[in-house]
C-alpha positions as CSV (number, residue, x, y, z in Angstrom):
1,X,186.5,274.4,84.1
2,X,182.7,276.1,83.1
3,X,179.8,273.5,83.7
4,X,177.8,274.0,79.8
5,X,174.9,272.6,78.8
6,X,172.6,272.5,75.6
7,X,171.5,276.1,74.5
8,X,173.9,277.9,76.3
9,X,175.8,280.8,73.6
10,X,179.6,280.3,73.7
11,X,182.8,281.4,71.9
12,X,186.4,280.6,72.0
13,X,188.2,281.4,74.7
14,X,190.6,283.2,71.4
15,X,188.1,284.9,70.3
16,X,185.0,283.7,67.7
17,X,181.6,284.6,66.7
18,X,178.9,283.6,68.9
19,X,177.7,279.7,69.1
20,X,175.1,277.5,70.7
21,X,176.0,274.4,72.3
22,X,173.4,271.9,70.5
23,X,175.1,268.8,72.1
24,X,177.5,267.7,74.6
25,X,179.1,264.4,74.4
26,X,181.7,262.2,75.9
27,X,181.5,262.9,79.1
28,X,180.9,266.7,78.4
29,X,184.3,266.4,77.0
30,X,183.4,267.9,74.0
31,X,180.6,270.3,72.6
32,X,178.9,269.8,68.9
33,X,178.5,274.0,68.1
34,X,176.4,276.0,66.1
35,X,176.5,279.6,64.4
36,X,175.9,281.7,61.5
37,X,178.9,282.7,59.1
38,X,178.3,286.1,57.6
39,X,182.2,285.7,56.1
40,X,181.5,282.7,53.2
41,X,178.9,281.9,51.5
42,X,177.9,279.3,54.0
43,X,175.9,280.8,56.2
44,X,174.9,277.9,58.8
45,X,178.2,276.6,60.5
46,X,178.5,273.4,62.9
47,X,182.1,271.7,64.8
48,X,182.9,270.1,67.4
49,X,185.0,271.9,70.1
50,X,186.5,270.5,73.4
51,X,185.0,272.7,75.9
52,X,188.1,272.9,77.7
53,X,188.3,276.0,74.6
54,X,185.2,277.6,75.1
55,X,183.9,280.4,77.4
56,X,180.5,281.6,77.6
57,X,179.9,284.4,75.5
58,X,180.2,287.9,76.5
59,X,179.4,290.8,74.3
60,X,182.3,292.9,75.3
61,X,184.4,290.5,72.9
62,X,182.4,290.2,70.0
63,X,183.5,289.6,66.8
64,X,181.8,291.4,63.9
65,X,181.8,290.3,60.3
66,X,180.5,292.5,58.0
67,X,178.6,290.5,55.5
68,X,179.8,291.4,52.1
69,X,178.3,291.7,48.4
């Protein structure tokens, strides 16, 4: 399993926008994220994810949102 810590830029390892780790708790168990949501009309997301589901994030597998009127 990937060491994280706070700041690093994640995503699921199915596939999600870009996030930063802002916390890890539990004994790293589990990771409080953070990201913009160009899809609603809230535009600051936050969750908790068990890093046991994240990877750190790699450009190749990006996904774009279109932000839309």
């Amino acid at each position: 399993m990937e060491t994280f810590k706070a700041g690093d830029v994640v995503q699921l390892k199915s596939g999600s926008p870009s996030m930063t780790i802002t916390e890890l708790y539990n004994g790293n168990q589990f990771a409080y994220c953070t990201w913009y949501d160009f899809t609603t009309n809230v535009w600051f997301e936050k969750r908790v994810f068990p890093v046991i589901a994240l990877k750190i994030f790699d450009e190749a597998d990006q996904v774009i949102y279109k932000e839309f009127d």
